[in-house]
Rosetta silent file (secondary structure, phi, psi, omega in degrees, C-alpha in Angstrom):
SEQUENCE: XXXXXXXXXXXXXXXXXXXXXXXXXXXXXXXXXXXXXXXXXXXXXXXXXXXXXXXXXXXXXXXXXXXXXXXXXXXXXXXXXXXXXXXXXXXXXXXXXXXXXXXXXXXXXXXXXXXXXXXXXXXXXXXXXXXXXXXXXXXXXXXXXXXXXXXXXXXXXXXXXXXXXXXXXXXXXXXXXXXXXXXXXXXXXXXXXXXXXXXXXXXXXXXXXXXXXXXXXXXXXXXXXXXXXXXXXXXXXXXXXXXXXXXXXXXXXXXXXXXXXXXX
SCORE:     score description
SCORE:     0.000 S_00000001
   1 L     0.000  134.492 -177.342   52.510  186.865  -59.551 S_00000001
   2 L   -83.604  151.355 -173.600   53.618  183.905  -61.674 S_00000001
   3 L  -103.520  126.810 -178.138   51.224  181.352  -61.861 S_00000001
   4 L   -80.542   99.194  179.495   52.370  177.755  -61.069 S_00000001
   5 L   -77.769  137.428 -167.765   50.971  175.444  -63.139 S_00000001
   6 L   -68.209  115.006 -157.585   49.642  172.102  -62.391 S_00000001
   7 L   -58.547  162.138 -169.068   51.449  169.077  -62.684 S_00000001
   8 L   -73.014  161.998 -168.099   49.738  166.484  -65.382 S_00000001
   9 L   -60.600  150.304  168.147   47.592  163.606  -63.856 S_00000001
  10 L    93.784  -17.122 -137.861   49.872  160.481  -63.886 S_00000001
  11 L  -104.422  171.218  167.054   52.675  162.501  -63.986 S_00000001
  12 L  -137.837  152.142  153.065   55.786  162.728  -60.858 S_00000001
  13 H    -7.547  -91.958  163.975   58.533  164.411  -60.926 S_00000001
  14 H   -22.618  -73.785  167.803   61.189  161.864  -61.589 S_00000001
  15 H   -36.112  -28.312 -157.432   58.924  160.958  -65.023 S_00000001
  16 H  -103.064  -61.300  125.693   59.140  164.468  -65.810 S_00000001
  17 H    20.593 -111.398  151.609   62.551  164.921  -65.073 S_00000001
  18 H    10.762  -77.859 -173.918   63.186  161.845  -67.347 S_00000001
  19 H   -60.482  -61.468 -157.903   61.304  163.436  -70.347 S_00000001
  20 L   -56.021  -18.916  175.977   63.161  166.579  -70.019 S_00000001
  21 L   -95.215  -16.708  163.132   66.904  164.618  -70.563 S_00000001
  22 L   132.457   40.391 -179.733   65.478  163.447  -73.701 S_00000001
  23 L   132.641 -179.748  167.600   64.350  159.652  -73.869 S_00000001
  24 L  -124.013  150.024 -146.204   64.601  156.973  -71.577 S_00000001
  25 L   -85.154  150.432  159.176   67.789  155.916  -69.288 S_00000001
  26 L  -113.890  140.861 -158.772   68.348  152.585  -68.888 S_00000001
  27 L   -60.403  154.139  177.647   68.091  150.849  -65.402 S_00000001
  28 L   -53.867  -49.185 -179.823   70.568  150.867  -63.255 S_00000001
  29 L   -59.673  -37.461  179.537   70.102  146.813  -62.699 S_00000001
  30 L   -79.402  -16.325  176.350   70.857  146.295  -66.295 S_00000001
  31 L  -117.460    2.149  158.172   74.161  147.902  -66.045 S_00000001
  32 L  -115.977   58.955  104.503   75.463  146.176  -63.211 S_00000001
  33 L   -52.299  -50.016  168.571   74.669  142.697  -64.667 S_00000001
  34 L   -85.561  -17.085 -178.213   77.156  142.580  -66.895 S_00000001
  35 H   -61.412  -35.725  177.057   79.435  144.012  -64.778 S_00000001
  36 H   -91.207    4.343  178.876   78.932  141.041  -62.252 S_00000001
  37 H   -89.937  -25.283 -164.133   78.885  138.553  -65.035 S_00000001
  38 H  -100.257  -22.624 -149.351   82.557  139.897  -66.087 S_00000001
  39 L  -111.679  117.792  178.213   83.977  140.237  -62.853 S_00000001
  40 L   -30.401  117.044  177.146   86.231  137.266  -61.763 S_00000001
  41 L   -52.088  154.185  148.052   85.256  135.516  -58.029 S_00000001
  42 H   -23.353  -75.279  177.304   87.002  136.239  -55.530 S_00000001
  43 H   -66.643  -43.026  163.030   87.928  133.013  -54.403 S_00000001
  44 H   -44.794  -32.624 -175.429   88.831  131.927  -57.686 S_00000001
  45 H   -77.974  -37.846 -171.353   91.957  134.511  -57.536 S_00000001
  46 H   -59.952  -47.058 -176.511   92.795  132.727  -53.555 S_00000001
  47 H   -36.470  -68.967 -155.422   92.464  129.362  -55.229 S_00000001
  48 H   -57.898  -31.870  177.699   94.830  130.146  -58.086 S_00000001
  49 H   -54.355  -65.514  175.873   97.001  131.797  -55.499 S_00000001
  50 H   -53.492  -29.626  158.109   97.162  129.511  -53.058 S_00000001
  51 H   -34.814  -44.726 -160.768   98.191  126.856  -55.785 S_00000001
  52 H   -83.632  -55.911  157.892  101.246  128.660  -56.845 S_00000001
  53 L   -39.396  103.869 -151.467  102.383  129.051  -53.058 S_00000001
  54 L   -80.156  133.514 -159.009  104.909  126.474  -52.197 S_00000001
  55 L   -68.431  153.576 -172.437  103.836  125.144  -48.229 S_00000001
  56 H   -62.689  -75.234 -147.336  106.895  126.357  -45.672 S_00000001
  57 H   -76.457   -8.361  158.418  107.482  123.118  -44.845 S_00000001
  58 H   -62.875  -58.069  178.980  108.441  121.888  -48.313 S_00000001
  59 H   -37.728  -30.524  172.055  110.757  125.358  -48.571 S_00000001
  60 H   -66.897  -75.779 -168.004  112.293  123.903  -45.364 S_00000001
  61 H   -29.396  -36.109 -147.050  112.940  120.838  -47.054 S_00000001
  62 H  -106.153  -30.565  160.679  114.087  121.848  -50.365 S_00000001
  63 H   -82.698  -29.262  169.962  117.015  124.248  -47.967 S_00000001
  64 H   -79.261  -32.917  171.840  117.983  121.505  -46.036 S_00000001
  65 L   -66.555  -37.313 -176.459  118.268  118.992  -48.672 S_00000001
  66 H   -70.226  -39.617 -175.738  120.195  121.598  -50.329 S_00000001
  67 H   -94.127    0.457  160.648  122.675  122.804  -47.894 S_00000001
  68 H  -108.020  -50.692  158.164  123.485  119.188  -46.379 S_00000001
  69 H    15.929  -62.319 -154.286  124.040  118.554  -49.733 S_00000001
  70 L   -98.954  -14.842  166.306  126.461  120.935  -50.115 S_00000001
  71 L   -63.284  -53.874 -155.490  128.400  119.754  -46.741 S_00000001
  72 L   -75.775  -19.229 -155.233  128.524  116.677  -47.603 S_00000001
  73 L  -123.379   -8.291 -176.368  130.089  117.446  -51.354 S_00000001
  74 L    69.199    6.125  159.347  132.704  120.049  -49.347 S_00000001
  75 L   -48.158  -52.027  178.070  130.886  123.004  -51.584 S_00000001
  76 L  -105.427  126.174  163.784  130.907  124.422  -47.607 S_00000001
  77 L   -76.692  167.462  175.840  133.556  123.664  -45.397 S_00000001
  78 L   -65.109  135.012 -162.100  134.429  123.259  -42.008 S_00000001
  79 L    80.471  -24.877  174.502  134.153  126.796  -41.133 S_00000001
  80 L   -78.421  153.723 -154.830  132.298  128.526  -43.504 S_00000001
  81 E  -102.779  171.653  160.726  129.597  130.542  -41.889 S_00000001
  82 L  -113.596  103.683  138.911  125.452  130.229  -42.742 S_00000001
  83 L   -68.191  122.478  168.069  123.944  133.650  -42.946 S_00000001
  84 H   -46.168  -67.613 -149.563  120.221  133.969  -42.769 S_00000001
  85 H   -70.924  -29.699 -168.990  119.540  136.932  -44.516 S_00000001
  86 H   -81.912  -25.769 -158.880  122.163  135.688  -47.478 S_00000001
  87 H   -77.490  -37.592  159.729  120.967  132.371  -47.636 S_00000001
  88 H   -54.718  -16.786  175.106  117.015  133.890  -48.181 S_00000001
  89 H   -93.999  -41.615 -169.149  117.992  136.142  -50.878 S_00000001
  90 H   -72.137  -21.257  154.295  119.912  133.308  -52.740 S_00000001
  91 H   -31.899  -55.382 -168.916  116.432  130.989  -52.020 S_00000001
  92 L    53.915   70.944 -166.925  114.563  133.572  -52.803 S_00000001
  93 L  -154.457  162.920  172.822  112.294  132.500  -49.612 S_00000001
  94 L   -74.327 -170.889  158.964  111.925  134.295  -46.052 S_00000001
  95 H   -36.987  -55.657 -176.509  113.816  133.736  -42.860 S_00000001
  96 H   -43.536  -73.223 -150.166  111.915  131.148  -41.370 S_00000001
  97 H   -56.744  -28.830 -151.473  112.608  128.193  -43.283 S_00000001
  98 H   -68.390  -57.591 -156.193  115.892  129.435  -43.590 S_00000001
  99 H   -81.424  -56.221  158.119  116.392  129.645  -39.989 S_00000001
 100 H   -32.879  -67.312  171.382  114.462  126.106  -39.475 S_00000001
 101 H   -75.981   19.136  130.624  117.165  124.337  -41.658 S_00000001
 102 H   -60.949  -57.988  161.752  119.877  125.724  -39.786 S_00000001
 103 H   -31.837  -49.493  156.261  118.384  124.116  -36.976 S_00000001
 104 H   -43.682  -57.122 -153.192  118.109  120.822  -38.601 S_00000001
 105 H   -66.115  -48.550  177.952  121.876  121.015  -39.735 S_00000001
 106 H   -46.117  -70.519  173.097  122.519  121.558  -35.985 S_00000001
 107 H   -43.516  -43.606 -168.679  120.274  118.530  -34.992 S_00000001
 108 L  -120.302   29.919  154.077  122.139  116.262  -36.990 S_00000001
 109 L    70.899   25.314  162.995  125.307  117.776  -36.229 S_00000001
 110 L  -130.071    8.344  144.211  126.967  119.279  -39.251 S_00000001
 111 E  -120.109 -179.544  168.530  126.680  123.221  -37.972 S_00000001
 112 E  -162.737  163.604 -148.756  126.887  124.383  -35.171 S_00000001
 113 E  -108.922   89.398 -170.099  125.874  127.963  -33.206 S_00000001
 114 E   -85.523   -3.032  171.933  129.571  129.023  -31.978 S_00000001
 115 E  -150.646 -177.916 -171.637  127.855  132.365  -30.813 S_00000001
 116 L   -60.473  -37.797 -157.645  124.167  133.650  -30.874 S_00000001
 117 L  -116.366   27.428 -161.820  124.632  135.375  -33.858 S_00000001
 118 E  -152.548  103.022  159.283  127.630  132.928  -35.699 S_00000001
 119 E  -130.203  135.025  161.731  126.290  129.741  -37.312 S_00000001
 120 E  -119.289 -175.124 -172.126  129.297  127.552  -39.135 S_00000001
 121 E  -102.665  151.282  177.497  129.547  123.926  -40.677 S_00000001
 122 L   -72.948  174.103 -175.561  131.598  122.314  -37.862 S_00000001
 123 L  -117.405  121.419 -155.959  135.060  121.778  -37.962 S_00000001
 124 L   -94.492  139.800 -169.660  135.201  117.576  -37.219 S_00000001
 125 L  -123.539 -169.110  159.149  137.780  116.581  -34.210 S_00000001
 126 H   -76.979  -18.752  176.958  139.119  113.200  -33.691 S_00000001
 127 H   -98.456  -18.410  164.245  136.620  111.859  -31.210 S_00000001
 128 H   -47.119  -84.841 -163.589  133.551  112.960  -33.858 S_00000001
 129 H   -29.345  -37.251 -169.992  135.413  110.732  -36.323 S_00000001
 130 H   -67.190  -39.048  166.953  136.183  108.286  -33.621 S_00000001
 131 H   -52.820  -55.894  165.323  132.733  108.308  -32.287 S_00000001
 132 H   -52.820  -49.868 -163.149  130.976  107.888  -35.934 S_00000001
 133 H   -80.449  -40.630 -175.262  133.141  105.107  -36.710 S_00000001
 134 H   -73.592  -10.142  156.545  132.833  103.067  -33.709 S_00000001
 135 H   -59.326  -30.165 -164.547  128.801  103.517  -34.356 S_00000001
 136 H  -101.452  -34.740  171.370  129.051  102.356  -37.987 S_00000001
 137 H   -51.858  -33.847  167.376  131.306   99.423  -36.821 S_00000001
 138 L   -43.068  -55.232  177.803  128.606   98.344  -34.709 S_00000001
 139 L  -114.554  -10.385  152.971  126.222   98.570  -36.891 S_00000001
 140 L  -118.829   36.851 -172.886  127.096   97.535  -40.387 S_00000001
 141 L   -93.422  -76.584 -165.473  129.076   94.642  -39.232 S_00000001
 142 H   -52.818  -39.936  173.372  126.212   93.178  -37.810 S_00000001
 143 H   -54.562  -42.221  179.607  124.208   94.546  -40.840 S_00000001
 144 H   -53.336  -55.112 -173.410  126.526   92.401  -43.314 S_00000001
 145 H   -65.823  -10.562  171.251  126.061   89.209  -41.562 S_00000001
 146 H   -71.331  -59.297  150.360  122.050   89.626  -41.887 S_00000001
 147 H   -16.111  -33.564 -171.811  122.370   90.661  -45.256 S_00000001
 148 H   -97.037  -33.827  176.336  124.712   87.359  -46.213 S_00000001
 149 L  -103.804   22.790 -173.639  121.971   84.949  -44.721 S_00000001
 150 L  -125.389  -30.358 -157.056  118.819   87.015  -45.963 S_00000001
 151 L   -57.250  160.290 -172.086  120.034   88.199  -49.688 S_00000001
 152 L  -125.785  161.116  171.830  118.145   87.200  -52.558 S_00000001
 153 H   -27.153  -62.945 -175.995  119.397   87.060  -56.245 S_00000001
 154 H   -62.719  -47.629  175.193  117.755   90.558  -57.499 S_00000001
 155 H   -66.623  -34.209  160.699  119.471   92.492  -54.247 S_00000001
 156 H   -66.167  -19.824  156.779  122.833   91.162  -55.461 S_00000001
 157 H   -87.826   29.614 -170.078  122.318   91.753  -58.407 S_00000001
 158 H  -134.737  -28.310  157.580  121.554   95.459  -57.836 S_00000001
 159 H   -47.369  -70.783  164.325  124.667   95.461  -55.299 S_00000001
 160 H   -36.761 -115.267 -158.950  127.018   94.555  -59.109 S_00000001
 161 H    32.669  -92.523 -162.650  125.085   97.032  -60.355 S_00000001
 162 H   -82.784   -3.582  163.086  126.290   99.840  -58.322 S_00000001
 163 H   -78.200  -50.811  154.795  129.571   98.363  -58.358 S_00000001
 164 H   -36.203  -77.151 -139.842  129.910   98.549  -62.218 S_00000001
 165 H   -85.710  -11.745  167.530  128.789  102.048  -61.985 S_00000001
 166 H   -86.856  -83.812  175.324  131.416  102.891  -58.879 S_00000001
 167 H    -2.400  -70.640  171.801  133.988  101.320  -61.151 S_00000001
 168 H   -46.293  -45.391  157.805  133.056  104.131  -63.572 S_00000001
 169 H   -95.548   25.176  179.582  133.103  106.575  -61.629 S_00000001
 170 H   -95.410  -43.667 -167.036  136.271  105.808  -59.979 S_00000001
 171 H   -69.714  -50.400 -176.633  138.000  105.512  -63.483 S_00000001
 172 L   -68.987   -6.583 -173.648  136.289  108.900  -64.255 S_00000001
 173 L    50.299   38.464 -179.640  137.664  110.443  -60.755 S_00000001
 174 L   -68.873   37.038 -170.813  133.903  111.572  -60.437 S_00000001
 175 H   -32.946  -26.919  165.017  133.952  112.262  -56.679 S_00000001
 176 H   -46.547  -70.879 -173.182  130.356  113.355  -56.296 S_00000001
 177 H   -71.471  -40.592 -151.302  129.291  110.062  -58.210 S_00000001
 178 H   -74.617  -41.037 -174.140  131.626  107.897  -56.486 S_00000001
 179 H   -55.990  -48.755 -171.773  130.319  109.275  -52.624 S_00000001
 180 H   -69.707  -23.469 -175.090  126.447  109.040  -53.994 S_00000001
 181 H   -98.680  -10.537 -142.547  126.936  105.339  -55.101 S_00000001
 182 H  -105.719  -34.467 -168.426  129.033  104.342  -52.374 S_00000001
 183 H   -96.171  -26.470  155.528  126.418  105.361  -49.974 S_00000001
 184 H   -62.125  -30.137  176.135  123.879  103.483  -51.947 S_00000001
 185 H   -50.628  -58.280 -156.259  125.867  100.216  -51.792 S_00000001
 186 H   -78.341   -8.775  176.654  125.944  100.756  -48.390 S_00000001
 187 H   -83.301  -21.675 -170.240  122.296  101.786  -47.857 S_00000001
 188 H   -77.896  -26.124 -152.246  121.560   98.605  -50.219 S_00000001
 189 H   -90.859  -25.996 -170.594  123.345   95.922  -48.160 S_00000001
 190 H   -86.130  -20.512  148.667  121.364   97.711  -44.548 S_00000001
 191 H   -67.702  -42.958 -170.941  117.727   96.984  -46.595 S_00000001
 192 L   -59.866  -12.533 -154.327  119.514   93.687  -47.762 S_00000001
 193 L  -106.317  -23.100 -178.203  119.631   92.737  -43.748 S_00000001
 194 L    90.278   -2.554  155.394  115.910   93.276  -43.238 S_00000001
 195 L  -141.456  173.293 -126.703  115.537   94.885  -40.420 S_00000001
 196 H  -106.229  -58.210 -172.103  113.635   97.859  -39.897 S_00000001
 197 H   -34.189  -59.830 -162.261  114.856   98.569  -36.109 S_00000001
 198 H   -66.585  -55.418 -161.784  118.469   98.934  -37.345 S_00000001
 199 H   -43.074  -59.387  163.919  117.782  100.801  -40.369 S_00000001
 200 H   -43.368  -60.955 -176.545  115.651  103.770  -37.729 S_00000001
 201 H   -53.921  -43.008  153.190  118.671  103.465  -35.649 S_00000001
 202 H   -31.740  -68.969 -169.450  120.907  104.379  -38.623 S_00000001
 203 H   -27.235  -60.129 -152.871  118.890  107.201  -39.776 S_00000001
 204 H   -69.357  -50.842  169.195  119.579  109.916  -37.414 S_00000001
 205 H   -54.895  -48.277 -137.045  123.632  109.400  -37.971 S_00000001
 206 H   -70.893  -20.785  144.823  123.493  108.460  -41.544 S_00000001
 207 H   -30.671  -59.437  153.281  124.143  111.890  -42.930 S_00000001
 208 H   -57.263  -31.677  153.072  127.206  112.329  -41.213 S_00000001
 209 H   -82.997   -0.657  155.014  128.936  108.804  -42.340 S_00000001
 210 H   -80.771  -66.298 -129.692  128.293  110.097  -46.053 S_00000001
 211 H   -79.561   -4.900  176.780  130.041  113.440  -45.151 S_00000001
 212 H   -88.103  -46.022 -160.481  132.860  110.907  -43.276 S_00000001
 213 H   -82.335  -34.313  168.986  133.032  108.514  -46.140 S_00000001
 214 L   -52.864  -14.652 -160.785  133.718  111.690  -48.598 S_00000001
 215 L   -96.114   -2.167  144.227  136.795  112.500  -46.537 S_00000001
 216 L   -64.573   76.503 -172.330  138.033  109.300  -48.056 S_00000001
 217 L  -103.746   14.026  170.448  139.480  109.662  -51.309 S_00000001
 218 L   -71.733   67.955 -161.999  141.312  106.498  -51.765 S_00000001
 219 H   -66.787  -42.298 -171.481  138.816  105.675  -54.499 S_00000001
 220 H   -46.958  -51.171  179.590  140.817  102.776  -55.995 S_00000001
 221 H   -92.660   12.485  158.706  141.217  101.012  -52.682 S_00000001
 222 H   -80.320  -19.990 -172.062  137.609  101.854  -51.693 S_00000001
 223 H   -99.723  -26.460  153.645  136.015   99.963  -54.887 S_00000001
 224 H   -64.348  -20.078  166.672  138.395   96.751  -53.949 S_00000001
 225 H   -70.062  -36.005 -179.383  136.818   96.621  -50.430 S_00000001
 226 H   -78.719  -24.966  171.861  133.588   97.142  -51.665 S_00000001
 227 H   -75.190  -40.082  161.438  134.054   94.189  -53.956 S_00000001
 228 H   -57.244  -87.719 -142.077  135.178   91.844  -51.115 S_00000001
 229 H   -44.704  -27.920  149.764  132.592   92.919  -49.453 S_00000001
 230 H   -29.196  -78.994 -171.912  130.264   91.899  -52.358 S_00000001
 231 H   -66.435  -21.803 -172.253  131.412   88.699  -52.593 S_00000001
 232 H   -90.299  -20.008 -159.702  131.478   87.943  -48.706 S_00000001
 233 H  -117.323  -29.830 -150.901  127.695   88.903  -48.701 S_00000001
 234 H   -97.777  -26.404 -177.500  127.202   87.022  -51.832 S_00000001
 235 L   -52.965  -20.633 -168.601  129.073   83.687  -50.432 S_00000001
 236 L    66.696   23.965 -166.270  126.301   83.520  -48.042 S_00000001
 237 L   -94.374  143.697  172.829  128.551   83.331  -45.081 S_00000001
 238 L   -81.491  -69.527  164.292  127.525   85.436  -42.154 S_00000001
 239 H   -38.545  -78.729  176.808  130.938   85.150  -40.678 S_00000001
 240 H   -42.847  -57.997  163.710  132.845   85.811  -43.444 S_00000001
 241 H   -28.747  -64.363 -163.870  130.753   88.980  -44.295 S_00000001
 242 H   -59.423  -34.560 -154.044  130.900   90.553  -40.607 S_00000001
 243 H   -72.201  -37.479 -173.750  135.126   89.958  -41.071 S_00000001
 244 H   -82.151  -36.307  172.148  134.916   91.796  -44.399 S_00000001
 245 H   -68.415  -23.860  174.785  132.404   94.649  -43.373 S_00000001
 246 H   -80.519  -18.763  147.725  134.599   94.977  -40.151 S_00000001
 247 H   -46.281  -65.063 -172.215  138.030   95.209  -42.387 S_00000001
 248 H   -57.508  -32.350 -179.588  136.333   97.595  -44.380 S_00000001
 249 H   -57.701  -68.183  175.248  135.160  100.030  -41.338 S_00000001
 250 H   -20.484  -83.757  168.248  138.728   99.915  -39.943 S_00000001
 251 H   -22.138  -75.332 -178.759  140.374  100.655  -43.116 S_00000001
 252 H   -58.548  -39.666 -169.768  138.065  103.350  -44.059 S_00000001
 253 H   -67.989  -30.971 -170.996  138.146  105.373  -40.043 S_00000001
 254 H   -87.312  -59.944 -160.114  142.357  105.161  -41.045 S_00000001
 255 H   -83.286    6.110  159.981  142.368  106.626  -44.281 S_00000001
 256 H   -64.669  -50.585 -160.014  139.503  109.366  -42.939 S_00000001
 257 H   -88.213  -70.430  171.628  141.577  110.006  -40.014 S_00000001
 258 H   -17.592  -33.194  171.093  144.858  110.309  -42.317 S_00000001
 259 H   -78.564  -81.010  176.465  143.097  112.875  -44.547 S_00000001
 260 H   -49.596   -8.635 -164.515  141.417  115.056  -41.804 S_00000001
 261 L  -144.888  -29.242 -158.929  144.108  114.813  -39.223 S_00000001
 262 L    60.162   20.677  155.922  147.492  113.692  -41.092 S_00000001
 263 L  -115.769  171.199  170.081  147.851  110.711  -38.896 S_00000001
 264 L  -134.276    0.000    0.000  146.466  107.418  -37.663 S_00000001
């Protein structure tokens, strides 16, 4: 019978063990220390993440600005269709916002849903035009004559301004520039009137009377209208102004209608 010999005082297993791989191991606790000293938080990766992640409703914005944009410059036409799925791959964004600024475009009336599954930029009739115009007569008639008894030196002299630079780009046939300054003139003289009411009343249309006033390409005898009108605002006459901003409406809804329609 083998005899089992006793272990030494002091001694346990585990110690014995130990001796037997040949020195001693180093704790466990010492080798996950550096490991948690090396290893990046958590939250620190969401942080960085979430930084980088642009919020949906700027990505709405940033689709909408772009594609009434692109209405408005005739890049889409009356008729051309807005696909979801294409307009998210050229984004390089999901559905949603994508689908959300179609809906805007809808709201303010430059697409429209001619089936569930069919969204196009409308095609413009004669009573939209008709409709538009007698709203902008309305309302920047009335704007001019505020504008002629409220203006101050620096807003006329930021109206010249954009008239020098619509000169240029009329000379330059720049259509693009000439639409974007044209609608600043006209955005300058509806701050020029001072009030805040009309301006909110504006809003909701004023997309649609750029994309009207592009359909106007009678640049020459748009930058002579705009200069009466300049001068009629600058005269300080109420009355004359409203005669010249109402001349000007007129004028512009006939050569609009002439383009879009081939008539007056």
């Amino acid at each position: 019978m083998t005899k089992i010999e006793p272990l030494g005082e002091g001694r346990d297993p585990v110690s014995a063990e130990r001796d037997s791989l040949g020195g001693e191991q180093e704790p466990l606790g010492a080798v996950r220390e550096p490991l948690d000293a090396e290893r990046e938080p958590l939250g620190g990766v969401r942080e960085s993440l979430g930084a980088e992640r642009e919020p949906l409703g700027a990505v709405r914005e940033r689709v909408l600005g772009t594609l009434r944009r692109e209405i408005i410059a005739g890049r889409l036409r009356p008729g051309d269709r807005l696909v979801e799925r294409e307009l998210a791959e050229r984004f390089g964004v999901s559905r949603v916002p994508v689908r959300e600024a179609i809906r805007a475009l809808v709201a303010e009336g430059f697409v429209l849903f001619e089936t569930p599954r069919r969204t196009v930029v409308r095609r413009l009739t004669p009573t939209d035009v008709a409709e538009l115009f007698e709203l902008r007569e309305a309302l920047e008639v009335y704007a001019a004559g505020l504008a002629a008894s409220r203006a101050t030196p620096e807003a006329l002299a930021e109206l010249a301004d954009l008239l020098d630079r619509a000169a240029t780009a009329t000379h330059a046939d720049d259509a693009e520039a000439i639409t974007d300054i044209n609608t600043r003139f006209h955005d300058r003289i509806l701050a020029m009137a001072g009030n805040s009411l009309l301006i909110s009343v504006m809003e909701p249309v004023d997309g649609r009377l750029r994309w009207l006033t592009r359909q106007n390409e009678e640049w020459p005898q748009l930058l002579t209208e705009h200069r009466e009108l300049y001068e009629s605002i600058a005269s300080g006459d109420p009355d004359r102004a409203r005669a010249h901003a109402l001349a000007h409406v007129q004028a512009n809804y006939r050569s609009t209608v002439r383009h879009l329609f081939g008539d007056d």
